[in-house]
Backbone as CSV, one residue per row, in Angstrom:
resi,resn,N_x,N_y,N_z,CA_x,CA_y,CA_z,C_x,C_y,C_z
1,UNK,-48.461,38.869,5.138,-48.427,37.710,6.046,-47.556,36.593,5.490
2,UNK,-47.424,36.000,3.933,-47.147,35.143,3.389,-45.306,35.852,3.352
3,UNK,-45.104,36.999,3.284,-43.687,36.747,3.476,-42.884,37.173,4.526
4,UNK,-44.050,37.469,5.516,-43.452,37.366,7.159,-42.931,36.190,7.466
5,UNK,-44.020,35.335,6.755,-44.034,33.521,6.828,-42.363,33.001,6.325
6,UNK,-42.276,33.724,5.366,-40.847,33.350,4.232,-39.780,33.739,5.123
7,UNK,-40.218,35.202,5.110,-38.690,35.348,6.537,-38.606,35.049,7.371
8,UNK,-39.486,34.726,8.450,-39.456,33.531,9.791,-38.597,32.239,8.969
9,UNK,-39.185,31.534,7.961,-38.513,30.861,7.713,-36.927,30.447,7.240
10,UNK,-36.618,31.402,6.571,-35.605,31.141,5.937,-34.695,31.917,7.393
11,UNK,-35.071,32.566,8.080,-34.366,32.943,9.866,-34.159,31.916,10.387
12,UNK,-35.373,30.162,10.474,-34.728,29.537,11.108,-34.052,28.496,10.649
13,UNK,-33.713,28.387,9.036,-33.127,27.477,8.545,-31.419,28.455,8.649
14,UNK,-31.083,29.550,8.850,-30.126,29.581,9.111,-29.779,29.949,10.175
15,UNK,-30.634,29.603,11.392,-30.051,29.392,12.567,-29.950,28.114,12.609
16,UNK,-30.612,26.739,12.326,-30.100,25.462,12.243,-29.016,25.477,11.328
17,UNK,-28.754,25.558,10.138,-27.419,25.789,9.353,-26.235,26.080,9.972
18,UNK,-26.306,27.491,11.245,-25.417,27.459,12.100,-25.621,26.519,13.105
19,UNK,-26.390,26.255,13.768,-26.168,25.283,14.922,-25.313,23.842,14.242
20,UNK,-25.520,24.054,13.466,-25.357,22.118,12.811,-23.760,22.273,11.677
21,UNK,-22.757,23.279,12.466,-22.054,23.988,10.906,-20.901,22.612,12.300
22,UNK,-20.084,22.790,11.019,-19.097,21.672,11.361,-17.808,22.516,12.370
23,UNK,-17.670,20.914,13.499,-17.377,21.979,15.103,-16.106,20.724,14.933
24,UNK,-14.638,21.319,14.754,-13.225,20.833,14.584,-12.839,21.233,15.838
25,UNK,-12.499,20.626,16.768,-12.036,20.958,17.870,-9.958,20.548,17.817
26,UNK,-9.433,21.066,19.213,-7.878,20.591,19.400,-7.811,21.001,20.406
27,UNK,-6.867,21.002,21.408,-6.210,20.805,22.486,-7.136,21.990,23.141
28,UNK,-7.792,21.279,24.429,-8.247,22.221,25.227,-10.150,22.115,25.589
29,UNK,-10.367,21.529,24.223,-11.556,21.833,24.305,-12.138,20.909,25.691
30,UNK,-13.234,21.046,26.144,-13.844,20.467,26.966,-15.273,19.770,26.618
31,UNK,-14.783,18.096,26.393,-16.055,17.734,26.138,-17.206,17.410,26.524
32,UNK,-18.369,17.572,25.857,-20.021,17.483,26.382,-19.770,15.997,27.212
33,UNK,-21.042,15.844,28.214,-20.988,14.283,28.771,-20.864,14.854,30.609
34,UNK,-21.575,13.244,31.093,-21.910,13.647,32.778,-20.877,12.680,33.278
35,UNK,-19.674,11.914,32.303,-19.189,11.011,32.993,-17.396,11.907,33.197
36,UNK,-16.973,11.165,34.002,-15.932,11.454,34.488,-14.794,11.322,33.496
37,UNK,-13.877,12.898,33.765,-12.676,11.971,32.103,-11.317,11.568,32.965
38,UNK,-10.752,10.584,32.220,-9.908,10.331,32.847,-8.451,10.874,32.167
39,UNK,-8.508,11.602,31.494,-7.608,13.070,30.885,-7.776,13.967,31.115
40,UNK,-6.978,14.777,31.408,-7.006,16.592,31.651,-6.337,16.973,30.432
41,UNK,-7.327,18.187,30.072,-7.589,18.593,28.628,-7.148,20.137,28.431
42,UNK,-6.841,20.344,29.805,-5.025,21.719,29.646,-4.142,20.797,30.542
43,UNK,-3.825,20.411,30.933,-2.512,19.526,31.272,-1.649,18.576,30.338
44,UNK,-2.813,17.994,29.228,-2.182,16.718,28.619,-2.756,17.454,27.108
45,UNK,-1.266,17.017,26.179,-1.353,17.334,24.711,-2.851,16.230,24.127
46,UNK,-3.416,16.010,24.484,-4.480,15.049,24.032,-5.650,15.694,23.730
47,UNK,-6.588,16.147,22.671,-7.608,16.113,22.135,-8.894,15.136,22.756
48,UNK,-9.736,15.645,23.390,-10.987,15.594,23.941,-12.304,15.657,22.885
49,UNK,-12.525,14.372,22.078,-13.455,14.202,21.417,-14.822,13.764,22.144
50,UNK,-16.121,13.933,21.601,-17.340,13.504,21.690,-18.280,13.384,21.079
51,UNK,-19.604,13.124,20.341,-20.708,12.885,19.506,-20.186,14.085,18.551
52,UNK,-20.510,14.981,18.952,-20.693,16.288,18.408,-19.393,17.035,17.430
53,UNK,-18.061,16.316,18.029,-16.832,16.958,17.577,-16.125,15.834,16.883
54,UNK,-16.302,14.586,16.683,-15.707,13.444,16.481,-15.497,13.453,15.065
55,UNK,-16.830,13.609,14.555,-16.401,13.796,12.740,-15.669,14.481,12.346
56,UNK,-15.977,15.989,12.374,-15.290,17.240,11.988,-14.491,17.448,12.380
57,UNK,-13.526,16.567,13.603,-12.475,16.700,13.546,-11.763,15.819,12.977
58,UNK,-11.689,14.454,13.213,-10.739,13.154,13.149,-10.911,13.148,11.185
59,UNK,-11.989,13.337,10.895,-12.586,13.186,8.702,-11.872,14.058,8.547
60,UNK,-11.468,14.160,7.172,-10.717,14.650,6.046,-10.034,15.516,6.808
61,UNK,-8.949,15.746,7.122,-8.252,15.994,8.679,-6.966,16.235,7.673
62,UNK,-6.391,17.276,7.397,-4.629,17.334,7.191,-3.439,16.972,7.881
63,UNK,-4.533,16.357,9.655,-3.909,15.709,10.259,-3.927,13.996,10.442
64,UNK,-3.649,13.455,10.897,-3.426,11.935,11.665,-4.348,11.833,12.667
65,UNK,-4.665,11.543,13.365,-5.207,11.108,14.283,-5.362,9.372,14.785
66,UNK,-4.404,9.382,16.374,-4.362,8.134,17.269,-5.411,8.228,18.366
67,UNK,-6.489,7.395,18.235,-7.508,7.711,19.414,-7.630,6.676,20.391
68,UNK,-8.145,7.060,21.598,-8.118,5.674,22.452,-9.529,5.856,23.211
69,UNK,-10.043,4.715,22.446,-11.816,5.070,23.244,-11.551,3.861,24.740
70,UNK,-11.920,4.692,25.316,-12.202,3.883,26.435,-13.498,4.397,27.387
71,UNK,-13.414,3.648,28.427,-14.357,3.646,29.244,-14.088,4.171,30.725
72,UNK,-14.687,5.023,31.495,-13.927,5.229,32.870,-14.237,4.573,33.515
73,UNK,-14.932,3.521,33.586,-15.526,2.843,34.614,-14.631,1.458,34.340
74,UNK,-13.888,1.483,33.529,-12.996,0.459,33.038,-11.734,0.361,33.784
75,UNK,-11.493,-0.925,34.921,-10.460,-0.761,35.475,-8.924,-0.529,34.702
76,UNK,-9.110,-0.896,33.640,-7.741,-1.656,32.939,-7.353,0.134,32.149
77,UNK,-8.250,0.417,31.827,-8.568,2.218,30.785,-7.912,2.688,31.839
78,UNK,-8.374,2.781,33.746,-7.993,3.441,34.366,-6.093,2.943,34.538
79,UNK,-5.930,1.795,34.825,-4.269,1.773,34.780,-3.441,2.002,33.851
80,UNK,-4.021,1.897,32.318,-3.132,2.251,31.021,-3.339,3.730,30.832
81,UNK,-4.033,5.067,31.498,-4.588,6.119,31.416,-2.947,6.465,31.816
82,UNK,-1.900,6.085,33.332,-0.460,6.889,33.070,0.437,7.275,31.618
83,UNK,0.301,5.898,30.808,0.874,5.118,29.939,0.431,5.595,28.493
84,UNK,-0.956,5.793,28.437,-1.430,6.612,27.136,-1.137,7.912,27.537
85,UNK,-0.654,8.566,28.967,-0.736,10.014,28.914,0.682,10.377,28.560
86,UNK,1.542,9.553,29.128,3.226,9.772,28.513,3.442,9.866,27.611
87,UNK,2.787,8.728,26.693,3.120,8.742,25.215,2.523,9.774,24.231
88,UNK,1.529,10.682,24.998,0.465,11.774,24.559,1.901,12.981,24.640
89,UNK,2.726,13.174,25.215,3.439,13.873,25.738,4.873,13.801,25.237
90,UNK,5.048,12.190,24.680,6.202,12.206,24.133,5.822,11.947,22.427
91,UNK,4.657,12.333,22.439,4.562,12.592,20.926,4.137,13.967,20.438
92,UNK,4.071,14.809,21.427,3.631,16.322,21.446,4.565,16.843,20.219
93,UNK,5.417,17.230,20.020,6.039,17.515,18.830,5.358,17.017,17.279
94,UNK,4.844,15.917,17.707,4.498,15.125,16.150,3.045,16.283,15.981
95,UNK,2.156,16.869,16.728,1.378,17.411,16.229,0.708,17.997,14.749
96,UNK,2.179,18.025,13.926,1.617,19.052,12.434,1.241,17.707,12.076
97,UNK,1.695,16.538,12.447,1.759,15.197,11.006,0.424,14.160,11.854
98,UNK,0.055,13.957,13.132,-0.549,13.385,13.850,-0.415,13.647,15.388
99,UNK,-1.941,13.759,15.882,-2.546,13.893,16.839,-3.327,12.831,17.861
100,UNK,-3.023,12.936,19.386,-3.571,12.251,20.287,-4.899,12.618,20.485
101,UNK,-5.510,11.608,20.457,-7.020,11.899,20.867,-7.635,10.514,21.758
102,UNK,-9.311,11.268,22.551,-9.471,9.978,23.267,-10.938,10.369,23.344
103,UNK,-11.802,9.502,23.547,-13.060,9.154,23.261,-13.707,8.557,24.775
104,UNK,-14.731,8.937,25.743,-15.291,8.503,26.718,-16.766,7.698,26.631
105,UNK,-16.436,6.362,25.866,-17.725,5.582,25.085,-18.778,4.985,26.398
106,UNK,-18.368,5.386,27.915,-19.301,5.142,28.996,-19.977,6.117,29.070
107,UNK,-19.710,7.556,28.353,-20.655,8.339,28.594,-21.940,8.064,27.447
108,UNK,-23.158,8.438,27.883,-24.254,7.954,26.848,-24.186,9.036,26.248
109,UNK,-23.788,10.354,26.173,-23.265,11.242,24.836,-22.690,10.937,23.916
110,UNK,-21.753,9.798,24.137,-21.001,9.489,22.992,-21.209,7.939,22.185
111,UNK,-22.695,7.685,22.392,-23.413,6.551,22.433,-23.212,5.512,20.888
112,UNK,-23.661,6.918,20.452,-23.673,6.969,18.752,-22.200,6.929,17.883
113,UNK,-21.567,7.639,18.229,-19.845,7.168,17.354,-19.559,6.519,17.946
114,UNK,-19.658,5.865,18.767,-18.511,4.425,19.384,-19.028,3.469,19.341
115,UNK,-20.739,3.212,18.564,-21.631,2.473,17.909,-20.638,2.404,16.225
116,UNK,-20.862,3.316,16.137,-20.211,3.520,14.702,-18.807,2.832,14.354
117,UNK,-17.819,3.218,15.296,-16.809,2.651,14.793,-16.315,1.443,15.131
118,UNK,-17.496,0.791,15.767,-17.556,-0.660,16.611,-16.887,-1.008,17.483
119,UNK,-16.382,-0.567,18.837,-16.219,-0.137,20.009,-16.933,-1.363,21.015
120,UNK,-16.495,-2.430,21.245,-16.895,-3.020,22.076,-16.054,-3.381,23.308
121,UNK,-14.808,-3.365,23.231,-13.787,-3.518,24.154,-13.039,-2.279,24.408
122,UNK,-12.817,-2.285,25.807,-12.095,-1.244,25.736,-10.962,-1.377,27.013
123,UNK,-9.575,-0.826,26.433,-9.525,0.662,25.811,-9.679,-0.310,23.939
124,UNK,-10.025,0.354,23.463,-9.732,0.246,22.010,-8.859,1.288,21.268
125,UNK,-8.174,0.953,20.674,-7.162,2.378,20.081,-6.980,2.197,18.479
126,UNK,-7.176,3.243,17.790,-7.157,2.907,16.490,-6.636,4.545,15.877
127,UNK,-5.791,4.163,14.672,-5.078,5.119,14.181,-6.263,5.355,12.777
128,UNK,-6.060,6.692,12.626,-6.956,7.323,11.256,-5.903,7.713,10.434
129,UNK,-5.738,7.325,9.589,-4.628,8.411,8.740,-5.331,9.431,8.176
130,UNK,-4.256,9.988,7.379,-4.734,11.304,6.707,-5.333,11.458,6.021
131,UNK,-6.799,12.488,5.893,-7.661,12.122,5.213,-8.676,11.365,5.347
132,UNK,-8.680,10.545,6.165,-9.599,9.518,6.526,-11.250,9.878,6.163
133,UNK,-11.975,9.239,5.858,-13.259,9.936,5.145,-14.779,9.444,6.370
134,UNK,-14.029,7.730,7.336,-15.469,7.855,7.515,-14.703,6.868,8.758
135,UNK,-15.597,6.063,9.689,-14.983,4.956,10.536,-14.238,4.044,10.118
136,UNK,-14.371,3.354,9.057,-14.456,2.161,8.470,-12.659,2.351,7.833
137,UNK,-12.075,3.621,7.915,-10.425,3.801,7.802,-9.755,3.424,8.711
138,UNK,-10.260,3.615,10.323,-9.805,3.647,11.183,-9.136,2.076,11.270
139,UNK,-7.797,2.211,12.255,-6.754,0.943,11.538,-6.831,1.037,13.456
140,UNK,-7.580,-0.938,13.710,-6.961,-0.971,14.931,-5.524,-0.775,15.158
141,UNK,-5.353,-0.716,16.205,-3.731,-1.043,16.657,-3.815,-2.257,17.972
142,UNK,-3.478,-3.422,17.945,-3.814,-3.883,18.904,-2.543,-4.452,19.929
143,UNK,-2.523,-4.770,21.165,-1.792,-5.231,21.944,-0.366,-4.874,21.727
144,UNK,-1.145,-2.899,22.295,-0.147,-2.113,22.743,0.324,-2.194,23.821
145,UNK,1.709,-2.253,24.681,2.387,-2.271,25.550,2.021,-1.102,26.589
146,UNK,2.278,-1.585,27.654,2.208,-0.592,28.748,3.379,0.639,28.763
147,UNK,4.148,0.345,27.788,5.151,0.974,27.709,5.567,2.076,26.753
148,UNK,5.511,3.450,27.120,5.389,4.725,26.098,6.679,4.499,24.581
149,UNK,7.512,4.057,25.173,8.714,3.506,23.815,8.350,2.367,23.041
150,UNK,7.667,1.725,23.708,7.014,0.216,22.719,5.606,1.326,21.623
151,UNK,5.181,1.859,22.451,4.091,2.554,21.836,4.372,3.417,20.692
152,UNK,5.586,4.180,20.771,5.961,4.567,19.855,6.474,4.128,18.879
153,UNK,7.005,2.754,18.966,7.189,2.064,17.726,5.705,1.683,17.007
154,UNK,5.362,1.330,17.583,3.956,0.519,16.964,3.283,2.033,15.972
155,UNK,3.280,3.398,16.506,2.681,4.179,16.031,3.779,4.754,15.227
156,UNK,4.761,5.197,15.484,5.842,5.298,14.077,5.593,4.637,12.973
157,UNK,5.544,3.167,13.325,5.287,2.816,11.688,3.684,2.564,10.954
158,UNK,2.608,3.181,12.163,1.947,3.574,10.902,1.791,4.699,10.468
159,UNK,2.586,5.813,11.292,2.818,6.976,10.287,3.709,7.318,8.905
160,UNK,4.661,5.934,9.540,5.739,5.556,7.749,4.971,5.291,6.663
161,UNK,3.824,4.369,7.253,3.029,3.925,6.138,2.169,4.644,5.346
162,UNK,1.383,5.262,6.795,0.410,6.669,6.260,1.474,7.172,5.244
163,UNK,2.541,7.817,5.321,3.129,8.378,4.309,3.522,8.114,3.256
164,UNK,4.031,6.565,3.192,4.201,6.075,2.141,3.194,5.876,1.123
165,UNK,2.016,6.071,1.916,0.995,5.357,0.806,-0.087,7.000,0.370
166,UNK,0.346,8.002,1.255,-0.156,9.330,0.560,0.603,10.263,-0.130
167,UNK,2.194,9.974,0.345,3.578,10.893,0.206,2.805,12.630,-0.070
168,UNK,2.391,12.550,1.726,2.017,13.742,1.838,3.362,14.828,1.395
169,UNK,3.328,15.683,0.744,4.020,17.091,0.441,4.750,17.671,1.624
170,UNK,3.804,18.235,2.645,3.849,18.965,3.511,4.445,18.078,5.014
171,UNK,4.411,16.725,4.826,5.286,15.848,5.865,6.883,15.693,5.647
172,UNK,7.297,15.368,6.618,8.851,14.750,6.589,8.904,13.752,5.666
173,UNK,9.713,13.641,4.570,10.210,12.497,4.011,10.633,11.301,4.618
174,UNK,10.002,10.249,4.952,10.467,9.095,5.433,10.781,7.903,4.820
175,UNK,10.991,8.115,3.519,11.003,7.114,2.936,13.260,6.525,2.603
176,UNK,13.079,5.315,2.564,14.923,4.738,2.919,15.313,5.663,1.483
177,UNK,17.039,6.241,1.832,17.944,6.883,1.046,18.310,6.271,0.138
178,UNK,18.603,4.839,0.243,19.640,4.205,-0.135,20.932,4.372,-0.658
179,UNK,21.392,3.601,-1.752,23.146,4.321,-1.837,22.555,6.001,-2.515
180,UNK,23.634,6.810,-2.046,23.669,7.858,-2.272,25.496,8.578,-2.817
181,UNK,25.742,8.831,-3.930,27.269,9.006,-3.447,27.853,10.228,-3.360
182,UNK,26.889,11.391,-3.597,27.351,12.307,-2.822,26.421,13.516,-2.438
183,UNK,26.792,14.430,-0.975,26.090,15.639,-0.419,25.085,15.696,-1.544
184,UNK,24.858,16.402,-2.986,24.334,16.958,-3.547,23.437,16.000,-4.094
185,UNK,23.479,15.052,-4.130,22.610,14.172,-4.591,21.133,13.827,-3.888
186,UNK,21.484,14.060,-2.496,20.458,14.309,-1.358,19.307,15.386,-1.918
187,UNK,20.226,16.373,-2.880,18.617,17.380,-2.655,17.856,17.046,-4.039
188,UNK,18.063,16.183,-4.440,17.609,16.027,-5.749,16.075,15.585,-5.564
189,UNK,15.495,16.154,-6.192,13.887,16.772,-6.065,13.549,17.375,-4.882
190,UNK,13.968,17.695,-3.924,13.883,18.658,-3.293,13.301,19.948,-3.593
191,UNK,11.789,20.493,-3.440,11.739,21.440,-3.603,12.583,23.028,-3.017
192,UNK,12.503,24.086,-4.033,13.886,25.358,-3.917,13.452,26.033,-2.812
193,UNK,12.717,25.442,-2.152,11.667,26.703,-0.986,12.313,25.958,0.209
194,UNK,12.769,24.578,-0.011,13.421,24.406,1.285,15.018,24.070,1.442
195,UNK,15.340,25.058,2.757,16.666,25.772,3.144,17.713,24.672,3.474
196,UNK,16.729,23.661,4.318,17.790,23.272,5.753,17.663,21.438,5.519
197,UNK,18.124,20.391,5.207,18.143,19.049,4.866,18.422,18.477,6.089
198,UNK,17.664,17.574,7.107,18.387,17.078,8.060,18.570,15.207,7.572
199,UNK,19.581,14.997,7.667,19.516,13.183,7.266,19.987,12.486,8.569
200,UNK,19.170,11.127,8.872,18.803,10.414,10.133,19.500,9.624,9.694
201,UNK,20.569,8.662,10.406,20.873,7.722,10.283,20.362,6.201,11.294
202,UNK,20.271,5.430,10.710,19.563,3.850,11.864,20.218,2.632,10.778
203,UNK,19.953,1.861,12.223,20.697,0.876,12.078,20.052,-0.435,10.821
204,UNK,18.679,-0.448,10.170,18.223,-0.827,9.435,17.111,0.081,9.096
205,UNK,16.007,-0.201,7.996,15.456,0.180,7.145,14.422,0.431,8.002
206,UNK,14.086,-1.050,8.958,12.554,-1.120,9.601,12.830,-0.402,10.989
207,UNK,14.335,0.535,11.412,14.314,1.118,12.134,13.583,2.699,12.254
208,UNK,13.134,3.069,14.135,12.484,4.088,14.113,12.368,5.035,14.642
209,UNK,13.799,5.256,14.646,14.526,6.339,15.814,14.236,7.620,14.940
210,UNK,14.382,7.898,13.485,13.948,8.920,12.690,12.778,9.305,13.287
211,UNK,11.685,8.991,13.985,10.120,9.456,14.349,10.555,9.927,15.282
212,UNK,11.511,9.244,16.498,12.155,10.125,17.934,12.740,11.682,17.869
């Protein structure tokens, strides 16, 4: 009887172990909640977070993550919803280095993280860099433009920064050339595994056509 008892038990500590195992979601998923989204989640490169997927995906992440919590019942969420979806679209390429994501904080599913990362206005939009460990990384971005090219500046340079301040390996080098005086000098530390060097030219330092 006493180790029928043991194996019932230790059966349902690893069925909670699985229920509770860490759930990383990306493009497609469909999130929990009775409220209405105002993203389509096979149409638009954007990541569909909620209670359940928010940690394990956006924390210790090899990616970036730009999120925009809003509200649907929010007139203003509903007119900037064209405007965050363009720029979801004209940043689709950036995927290996950073990811679009968006958060529905009117649904009472998602009650609890948008408590967390202090979410009182909305849309609210805040960039995670890489790695990010908990809310408290998350870097507003505030009084973003209606405009997908203004947007991309504002988020270009905090992916310069993200980089500058992790000089991830596995990202694009973004950091200024300066004088250089010749071809070969370019590959210098360059690891031998890579083939192909592309060099961006702009018109100053704080330019950010290199992210285009």
């Amino acid at each position: 009887m006493a180790a029928q008892y043991v194996l019932r038990s230790a059966c349902l500590l690893l069925l909670l172990t699985f229920l509770t195992s860490a759930t990383k979601v990306d493009y497609g998923y469909v999130p929990v909640g009775d409220n209405p989204r105002l993203y389509d989640e096979v149409l638009e490169p954007i990541v569909q977070l909620d209670e359940d997927t928010f940690a394990d995906t956006v924390y210790n992440s090899d990616t970036a993550y730009f999120i925009e919590y809003y509200a649907d019942w929010c007139g203003y969420c509903r007119r900037f919803a064209p405007h965050f979806s363009k720029f979801a679209e004209a940043v689709r390429l950036w995927a290996p280095i950073m990811k679009v994501a968006v958060i529905n904080c009117a649904d009472s599913y998602n009650k609890g993280v948008c408590k967390d990362n202090n979410i009182t206005m909305y849309p609210t939009n805040k960039y995670f860099p890489r790695g990010s460990t908990g809310a408290k990384d998350g870097i507003e971005v505030e009084d973003l433009d209606n405009h997908p090219e203004t947007m991309l500046d504002d988020i270009a340079n905090q992916v310069k920064e993200d980089y500058m301040r992790g000089r991830h390996a596995d990202w694009p080098n973004f950091e200024w050339l300066g004088k250089t005086g010749t071809y070969g000098e370019l590959w210098t530390g360059v690891p031998d595994t890579v083939q192909h060097y592309a060099v961006l030219f702009d018109e100053s330092e704080n330019g950010n056509n290199s992210m285009k």
